[in-house]
N, C-alpha and C positions, 0 to 999 in steps of 0.2 A: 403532421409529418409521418411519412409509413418508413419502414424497417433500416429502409437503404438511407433516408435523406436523414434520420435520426442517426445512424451511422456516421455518415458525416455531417456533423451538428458536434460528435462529442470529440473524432478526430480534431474537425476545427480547436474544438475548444481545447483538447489535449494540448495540444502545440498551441495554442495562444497563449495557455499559464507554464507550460514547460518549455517554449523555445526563448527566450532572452536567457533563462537560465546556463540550456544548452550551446546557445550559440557564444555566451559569455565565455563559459567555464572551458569550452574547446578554443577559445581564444586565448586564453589567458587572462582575461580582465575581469570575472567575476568577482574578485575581491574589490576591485576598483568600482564596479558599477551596482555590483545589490547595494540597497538601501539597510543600514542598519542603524539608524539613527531610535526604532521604536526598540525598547531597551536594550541601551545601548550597552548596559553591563555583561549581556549575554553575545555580544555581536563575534568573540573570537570562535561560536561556534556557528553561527550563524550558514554559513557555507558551505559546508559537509552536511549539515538542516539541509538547503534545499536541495542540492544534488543528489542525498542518497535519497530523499522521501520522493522525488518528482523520478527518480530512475527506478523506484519498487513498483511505483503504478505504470509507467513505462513501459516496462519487459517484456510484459507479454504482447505488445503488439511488433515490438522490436524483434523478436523471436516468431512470429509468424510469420511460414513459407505458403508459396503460392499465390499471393498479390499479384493482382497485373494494374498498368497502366499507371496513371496518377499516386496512388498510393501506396504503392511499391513502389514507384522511385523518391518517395517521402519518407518512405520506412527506411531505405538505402540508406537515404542520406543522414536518417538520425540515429540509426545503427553506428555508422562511422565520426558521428557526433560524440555519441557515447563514447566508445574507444577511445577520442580523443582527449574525452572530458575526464575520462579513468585517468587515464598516464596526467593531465594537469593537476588532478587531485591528490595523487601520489608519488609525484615527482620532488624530492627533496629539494632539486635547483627550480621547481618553478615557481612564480610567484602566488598561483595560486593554491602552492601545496597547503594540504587541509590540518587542522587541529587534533589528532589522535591520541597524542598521547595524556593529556588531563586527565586525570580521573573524572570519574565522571560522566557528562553529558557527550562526550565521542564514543561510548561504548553503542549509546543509543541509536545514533545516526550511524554509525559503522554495521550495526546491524541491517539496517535498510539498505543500504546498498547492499549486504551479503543480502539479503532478498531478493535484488534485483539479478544479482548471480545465478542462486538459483531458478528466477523465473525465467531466464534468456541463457541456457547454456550451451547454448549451440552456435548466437548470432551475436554473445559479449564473448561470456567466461573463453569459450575454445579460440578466440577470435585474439585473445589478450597477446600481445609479443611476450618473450621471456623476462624481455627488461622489464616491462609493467606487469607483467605475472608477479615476477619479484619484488621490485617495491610496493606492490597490494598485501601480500603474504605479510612485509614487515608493518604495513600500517596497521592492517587487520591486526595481529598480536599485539602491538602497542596496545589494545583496549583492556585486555589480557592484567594491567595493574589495577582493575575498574572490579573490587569485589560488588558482585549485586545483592543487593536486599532480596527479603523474600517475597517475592511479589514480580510484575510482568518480565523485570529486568532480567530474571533468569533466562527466559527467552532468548535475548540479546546477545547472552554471553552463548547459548545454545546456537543460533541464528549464526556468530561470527564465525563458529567452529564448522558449521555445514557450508561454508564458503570457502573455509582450508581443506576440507576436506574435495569438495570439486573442483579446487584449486589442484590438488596433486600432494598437499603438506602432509608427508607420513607422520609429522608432530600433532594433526591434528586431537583435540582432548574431549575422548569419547564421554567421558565423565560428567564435565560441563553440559553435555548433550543427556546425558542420560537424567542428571539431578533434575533438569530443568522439565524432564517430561514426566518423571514421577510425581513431583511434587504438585504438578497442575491436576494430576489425576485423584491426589488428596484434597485439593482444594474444587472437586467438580459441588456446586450447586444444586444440582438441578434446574430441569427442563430448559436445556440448553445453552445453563448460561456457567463460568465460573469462577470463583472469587479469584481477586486480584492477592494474591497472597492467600491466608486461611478467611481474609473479611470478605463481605460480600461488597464491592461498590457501584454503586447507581449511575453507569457511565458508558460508554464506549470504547473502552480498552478491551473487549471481550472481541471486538471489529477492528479498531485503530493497530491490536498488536495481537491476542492472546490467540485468537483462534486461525489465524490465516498461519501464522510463524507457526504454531502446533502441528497443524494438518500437512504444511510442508517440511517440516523438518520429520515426518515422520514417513510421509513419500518418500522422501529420501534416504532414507535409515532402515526402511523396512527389510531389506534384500541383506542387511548387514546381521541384522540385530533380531532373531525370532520373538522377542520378546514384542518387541513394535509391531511388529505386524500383526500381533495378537488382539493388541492395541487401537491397531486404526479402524476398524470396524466401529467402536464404540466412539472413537473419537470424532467419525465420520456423520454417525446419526446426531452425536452433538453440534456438529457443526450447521447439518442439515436444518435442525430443528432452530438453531438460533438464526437463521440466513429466514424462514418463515416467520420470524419473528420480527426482525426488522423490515422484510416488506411490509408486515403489517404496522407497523410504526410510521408509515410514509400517507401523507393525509391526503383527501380529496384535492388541495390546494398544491399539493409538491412540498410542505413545511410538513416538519416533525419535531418532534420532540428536543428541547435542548435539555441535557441533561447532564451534568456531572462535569469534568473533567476539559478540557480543551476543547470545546466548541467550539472554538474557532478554526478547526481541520478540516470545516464544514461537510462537504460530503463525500469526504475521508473515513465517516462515522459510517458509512455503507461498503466498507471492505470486505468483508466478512459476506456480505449479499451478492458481490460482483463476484468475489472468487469463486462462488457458488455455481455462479452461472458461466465462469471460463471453465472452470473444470468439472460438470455436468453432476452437480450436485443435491441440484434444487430438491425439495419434495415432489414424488408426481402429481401432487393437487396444486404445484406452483408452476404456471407455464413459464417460458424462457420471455416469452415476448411479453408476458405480465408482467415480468422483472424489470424488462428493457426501456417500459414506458414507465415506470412508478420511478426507476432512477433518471431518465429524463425527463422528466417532472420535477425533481428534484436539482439537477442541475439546471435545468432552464431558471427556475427560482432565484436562482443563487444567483448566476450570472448576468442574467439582465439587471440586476438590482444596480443602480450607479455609484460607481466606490468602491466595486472589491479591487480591482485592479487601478491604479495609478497611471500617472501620464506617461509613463515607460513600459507599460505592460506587466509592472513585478504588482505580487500581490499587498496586498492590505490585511489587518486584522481585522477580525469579522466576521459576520454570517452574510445578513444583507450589509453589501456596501463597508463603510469605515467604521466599524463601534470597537476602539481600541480597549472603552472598557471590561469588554469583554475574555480581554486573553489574560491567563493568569501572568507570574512576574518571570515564569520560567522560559516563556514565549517571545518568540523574535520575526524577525518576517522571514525567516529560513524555512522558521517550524512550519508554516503556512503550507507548505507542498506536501505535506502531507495527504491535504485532497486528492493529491495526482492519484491514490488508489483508486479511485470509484472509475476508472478506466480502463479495469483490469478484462473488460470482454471488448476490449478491439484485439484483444489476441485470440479471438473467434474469426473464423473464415465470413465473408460477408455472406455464403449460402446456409452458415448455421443458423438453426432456429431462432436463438437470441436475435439476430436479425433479420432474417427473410421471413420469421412467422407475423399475421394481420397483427395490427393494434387490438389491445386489449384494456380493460379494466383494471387497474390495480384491485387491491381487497375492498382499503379505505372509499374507493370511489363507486364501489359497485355495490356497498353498502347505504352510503349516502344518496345514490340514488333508487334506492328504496329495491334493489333486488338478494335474491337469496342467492348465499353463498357459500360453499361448503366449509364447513366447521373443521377449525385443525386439531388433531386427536392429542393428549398428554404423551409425552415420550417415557415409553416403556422402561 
């Protein structure tokens, strides 16, 4: 496949794992129809799981102007999906108003949707009516009883307050925002990578949460807070360097490394490489279109495998196919949308390089087949 037909390859796929979702949840039946039977203790949050994590990877192609023909009027229509799906998630009288206020596991998933806030503010956030402006502001603060440990959840609590704040809420709590970006800068690692709290762990929350929420909540912040902008330069070469680090993680085959933490997010574990390449991040010795193929590669893998999706189209636990052993006990078929990240460059124009540049070789492949390839330097 060249630039344009891998393009749409991943649209397809975008909307094959995010539309029952969307199409449910702007009906109102999503609570009626997702499957929540695989741990079933966790299923009251189950819902706000898929919606906010399938709407973070979403965004940005919901927020791309310029489309013509077929998918512009695809993008229309699931722009106005969204919308919809907003006010049902946050409508007190609907049925499928969502679980916020728990302690706990809604502060998580309230954050991804403020993600998707931030990544679509022009074709969600500005779009919101007053009414649902308002009941979001109140769900969003409900998470507000959710103290976080120290570790990625700071983010969260940072993440929901950069949504009040695009929101219009003069209550928004610059504090929350401020603890959660100092503390990550105590806890940097080294070369690229940094611990989840002051440990170091061997996983993909560096991808899944730590470095995408970072890098945007500090775009955002920087214009406010001199201190941030001071910031983002340093925060930016981390980021950079860890985006080369997970292409290199992506093998001749499209598999990688299982490692740590929720695996079963599958190529959700490549957030951190996509945002890279929507918002022109990469290292110069990593092409856009080098990117483009090693992550479809890695989606084709996943998705042709028989089993990840079910006879309704909702997803499954699992990498390839059904291995329910896989997902820890904290995991539901909500958490599963999570993947929808690795979709974060169809909010590239189809003339950006990510798409219009020839096929290329990822690292992994271009090693394996026995050619030189330039060496990535340590980060300074």
């Amino acid at each position: 496949m060249d630039g344009m037909e891998q393009r749409t390859y991943w649209l397809d796929t975008m909307l094959k794992i995010g539309g029952p979702v969307l199409e449910a949840l702007a009906a109102r039946r999503l609570k009626e129809l997702l499957p929540t039977e695989f741990h079933s203790d966790r299923s009251q949050f189950a819902h706000l799981e898929a919606f906010a994590r399938l709407a973070c990877g979403m965004a940005p192609w919901l927020e791309l102007e310029g489309l013509e023909g077929e998918e512009e009027q695809l993008r229309a229509r699931y722009a106005g999906l969204m919308l919809e799906a907003i006010d049902a998630a946050v409508d007190p009288q609907s049925p499928d108003y969502m679980e916020f206020k728990t302690e706990g596991q809604p502060l998580v998933d309230a954050a991804f949707l403020a993600h998707a806030l931030v990544r679509a503010p022009k074709a969600v956030t500005a779009r919101l009516s007053e009414r649902v402006r308002g009941h979001l502001i109140l769900a969003l603060k409900e998470t507000r009883r959710t103290a976080p440990s120290g570790s990625n959840w700071l983010l969260f609590s940072a993440m929901v307050e950069a949504a009040l704040y695009m929101l219009g809420d003069p209550d928004y709590d610059r504090m929350r925002v401020g603890y959660a970006v100092h503390m990550f800068m105590d806890w940097y690692k080294g070369d690229g990578v940094y611990g989840d709290g002051k440990d170091f762990h061997w996983d993909y929350y560096n991808s899944f949460v730590i470095q995408p929420m970072l890098v945007d909540i500090l775009a955002l912040f920087e214009q406010e807070t001199e201190q941030y902008a001071l910031l983002k330069p340093l925060v930016m070469d981390r980021a950079q360097r860890y985006a080369s680090v997970l292409e290199r993680s992506i093998a001749p085959d499209g598999t990688y490394p299982f490692l740590g933490r929720s695996i079963v997010y599958r190529f959700g574990a490549f957030q951190l490489l996509s945002q890279a390449a929507l918002q022109h991040f990469l290292e110069d010795t990593l092409p856009p279109a080098q990117v483009r193929c090693a992550l479809t590669a890695v989606i084709r893998r996943i998705m042709e495998y028989p089993g990840t999706l079910d006879e309704n189209g909702w997803l499954r636990p699992g990498i390839y196919g059904y291995q329910p052993e896989l997902a820890e006990s904290y995991i539901n078929t909500g958490s599963l949308y999570l993947c929808a990240a690795v979709f974060l460059p169809l909010g590239l124009p189809p003339a950006d390089p990510f798409w219009s540049g020839e096929d290329m070789k990822w690292t992994a492949l271009s090693i394996a087949d026995g050619e030189n390839v330039m060496r990535d330097h340590a980060l300074e």
